[in-house]
N, CA, C and O atoms as a DFTB+ gen file, in Angstrom:
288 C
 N C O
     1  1      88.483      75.646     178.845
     2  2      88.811      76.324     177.601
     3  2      87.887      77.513     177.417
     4  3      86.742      77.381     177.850
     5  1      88.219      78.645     176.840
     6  2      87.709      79.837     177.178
     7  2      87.685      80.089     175.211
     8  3      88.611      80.159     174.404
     9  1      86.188      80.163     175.042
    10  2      85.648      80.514     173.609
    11  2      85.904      81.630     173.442
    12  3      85.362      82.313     174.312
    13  1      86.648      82.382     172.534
    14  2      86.555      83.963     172.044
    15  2      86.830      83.791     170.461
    16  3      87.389      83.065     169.639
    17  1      85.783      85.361     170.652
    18  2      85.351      85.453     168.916
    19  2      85.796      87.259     168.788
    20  3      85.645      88.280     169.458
    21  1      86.253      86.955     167.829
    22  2      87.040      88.354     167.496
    23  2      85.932      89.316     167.514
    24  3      84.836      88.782     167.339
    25  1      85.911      91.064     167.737
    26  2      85.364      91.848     166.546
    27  2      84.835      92.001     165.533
    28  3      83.722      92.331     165.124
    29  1      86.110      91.616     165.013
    30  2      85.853      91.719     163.477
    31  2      84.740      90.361     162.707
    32  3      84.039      90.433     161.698
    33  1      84.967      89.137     163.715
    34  2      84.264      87.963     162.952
    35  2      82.739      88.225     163.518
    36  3      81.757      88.033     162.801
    37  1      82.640      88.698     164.924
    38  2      81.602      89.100     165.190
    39  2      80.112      90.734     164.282
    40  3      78.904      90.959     164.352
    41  1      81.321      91.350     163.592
    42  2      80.539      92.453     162.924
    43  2      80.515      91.640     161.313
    44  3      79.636      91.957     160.511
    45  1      81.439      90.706     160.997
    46  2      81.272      89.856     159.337
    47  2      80.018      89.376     159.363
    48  3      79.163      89.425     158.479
    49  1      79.953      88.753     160.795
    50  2      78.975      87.631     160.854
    51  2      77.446      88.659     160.939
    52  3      76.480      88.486     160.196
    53  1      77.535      89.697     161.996
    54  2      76.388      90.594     161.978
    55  2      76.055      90.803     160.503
    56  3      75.008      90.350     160.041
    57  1      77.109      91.625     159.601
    58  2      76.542      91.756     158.655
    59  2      76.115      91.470     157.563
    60  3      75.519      92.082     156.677
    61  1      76.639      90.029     157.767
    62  2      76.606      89.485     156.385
    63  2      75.303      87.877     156.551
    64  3      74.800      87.125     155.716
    65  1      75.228      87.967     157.822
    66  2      74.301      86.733     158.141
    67  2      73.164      87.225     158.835
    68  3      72.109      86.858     158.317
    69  1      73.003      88.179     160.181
    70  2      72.202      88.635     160.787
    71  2      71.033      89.699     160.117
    72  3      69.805      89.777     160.073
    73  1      71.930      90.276     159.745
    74  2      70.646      91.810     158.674
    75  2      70.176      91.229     157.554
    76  3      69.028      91.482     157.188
    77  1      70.730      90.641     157.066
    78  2      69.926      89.667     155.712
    79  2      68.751      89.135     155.957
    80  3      67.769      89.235     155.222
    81  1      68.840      88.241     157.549
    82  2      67.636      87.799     158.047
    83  2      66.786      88.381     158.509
    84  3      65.618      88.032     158.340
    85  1      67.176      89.585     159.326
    86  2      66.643      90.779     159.342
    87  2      65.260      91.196     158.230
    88  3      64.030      91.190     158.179
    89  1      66.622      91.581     157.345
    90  2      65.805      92.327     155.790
    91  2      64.515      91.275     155.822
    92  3      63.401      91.778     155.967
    93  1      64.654      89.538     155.665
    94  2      63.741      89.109     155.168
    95  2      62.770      89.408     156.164
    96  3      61.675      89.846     155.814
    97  1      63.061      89.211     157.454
    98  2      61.581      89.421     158.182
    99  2      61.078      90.343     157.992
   100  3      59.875      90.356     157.735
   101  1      61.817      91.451     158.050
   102  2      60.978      93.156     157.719
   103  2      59.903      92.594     156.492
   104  3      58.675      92.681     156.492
   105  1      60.776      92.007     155.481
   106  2      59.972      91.871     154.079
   107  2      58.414      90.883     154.572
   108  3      57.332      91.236     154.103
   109  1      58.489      89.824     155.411
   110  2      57.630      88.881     155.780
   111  2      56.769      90.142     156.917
   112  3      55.881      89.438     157.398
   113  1      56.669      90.977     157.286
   114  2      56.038      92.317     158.357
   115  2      55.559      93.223     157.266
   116  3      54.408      93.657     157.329
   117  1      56.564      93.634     155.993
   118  2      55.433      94.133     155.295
   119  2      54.267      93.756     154.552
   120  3      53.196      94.351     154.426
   121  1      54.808      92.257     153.906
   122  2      53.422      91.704     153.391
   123  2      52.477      91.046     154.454
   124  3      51.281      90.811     154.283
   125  1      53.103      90.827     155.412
   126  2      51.423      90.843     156.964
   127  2      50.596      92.115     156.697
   128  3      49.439      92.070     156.280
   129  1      51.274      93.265     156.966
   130  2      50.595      94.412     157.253
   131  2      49.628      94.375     155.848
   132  3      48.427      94.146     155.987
   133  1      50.007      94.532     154.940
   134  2      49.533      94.820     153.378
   135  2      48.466      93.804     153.664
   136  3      47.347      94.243     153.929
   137  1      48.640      92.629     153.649
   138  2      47.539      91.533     153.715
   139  2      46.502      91.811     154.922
   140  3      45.344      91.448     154.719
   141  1      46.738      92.285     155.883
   142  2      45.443      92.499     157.161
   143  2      45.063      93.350     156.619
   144  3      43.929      93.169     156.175
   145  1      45.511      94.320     156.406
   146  2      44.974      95.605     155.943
   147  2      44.138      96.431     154.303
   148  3      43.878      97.524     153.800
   149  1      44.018      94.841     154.050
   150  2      43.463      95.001     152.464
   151  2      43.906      95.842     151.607
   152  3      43.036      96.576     151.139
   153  1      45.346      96.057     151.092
   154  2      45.965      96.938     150.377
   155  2      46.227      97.125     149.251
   156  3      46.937      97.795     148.501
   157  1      45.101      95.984     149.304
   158  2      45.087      95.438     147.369
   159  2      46.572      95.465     146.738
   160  3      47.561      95.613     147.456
   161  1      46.639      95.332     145.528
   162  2      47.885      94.963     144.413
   163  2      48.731      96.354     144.392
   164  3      49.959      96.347     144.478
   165  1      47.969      97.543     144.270
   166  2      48.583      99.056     143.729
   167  2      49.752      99.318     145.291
   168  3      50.899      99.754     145.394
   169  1      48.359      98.597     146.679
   170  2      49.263      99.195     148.177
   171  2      50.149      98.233     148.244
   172  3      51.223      98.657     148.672
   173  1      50.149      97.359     148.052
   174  2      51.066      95.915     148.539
   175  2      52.171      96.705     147.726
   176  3      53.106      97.045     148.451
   177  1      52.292      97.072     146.433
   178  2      53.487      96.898     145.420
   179  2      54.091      98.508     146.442
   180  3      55.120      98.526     147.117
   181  1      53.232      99.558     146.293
   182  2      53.702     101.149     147.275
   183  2      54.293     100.413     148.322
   184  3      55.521     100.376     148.251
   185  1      53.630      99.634     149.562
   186  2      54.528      99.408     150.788
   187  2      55.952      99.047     150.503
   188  3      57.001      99.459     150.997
   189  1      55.711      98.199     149.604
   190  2      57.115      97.379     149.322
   191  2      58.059      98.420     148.780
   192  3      59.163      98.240     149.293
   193  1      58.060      99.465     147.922
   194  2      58.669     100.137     147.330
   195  2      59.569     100.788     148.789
   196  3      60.743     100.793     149.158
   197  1      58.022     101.391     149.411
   198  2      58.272     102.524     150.341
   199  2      59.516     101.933     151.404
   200  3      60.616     102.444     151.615
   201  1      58.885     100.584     152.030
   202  2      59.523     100.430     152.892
   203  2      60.883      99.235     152.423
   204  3      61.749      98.663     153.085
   205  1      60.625      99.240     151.379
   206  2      61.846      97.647     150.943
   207  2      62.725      98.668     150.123
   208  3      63.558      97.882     149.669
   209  1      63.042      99.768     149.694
   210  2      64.134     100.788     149.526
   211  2      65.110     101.137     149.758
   212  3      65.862     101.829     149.073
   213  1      65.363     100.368     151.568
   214  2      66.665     100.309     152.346
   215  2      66.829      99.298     152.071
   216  3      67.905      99.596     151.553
   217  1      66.748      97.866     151.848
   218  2      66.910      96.906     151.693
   219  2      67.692      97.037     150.029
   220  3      68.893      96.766     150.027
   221  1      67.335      97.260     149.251
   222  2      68.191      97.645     148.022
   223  2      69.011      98.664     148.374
   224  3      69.699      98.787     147.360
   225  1      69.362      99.423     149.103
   226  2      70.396      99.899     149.072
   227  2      71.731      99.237     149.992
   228  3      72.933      99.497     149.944
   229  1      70.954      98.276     150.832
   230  2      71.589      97.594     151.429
   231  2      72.487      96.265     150.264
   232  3      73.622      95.793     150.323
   233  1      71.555      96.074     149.481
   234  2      71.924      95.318     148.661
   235  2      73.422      95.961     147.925
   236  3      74.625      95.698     147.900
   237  1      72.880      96.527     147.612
   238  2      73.907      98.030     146.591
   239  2      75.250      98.084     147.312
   240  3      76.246      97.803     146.644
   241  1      75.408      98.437     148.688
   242  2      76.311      98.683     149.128
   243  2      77.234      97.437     149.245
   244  3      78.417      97.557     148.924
   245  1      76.895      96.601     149.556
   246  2      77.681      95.122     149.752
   247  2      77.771      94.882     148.183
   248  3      78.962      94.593     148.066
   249  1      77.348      94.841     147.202
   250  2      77.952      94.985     145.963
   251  2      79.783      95.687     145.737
   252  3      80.919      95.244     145.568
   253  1      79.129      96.929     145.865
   254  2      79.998      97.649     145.690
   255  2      81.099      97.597     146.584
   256  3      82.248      97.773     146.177
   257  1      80.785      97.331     147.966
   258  2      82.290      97.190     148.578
   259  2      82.854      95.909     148.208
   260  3      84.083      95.986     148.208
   261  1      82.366      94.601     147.850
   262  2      83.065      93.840     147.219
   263  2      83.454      93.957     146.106
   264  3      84.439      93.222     146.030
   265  1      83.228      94.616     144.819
   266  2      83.534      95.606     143.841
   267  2      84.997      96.190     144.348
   268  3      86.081      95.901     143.840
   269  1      84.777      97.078     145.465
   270  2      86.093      98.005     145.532
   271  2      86.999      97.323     145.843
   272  3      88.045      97.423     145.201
   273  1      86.877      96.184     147.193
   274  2      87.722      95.699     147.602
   275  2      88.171      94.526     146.551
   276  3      89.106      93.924     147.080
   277  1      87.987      94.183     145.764
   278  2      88.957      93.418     144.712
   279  2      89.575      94.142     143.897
   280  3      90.545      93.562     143.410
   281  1      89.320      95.802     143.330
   282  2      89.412      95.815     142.599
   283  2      90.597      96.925     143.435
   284  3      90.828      97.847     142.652
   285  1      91.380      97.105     144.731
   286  2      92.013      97.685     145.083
   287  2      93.123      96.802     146.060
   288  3      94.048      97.385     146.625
């Protein structure tokens, strides 16, 4: 028997299961860095802004396309 997985279930699954986990590790890499690097409260909260920015927009966008797509 020969397993096949579509495209499409293969890019759902990328994006909706894989980059999430993603996002969190990035998030678990920036508070390493912040923490070795003594970045106190003011750098910890800047890294996060700086670099956790795509991650809310990532958020944003999967909002909104589930937004459009019901509402079309």
């Amino acid at each position: 028997m020969l397993f096949l997985i579509s495209n499409e279930t293969i890019t759902k699954l990328g994006m909706n299961v894989l980059v999430p986990v993603f996002i969190a590790f990035l998030f678990f890499i920036m508070w390493d860095l912040s923490k070795k690097n003594k970045a106190g409260k003011q750098g910890t909260f800047w890294i996060f802004v700086a670099l956790g920015g795509g991650f809310f927009g990532f958020l944003i966008k999967m909002v909104l396309e589930y937004y459009f797509s019901r509402t079309l």
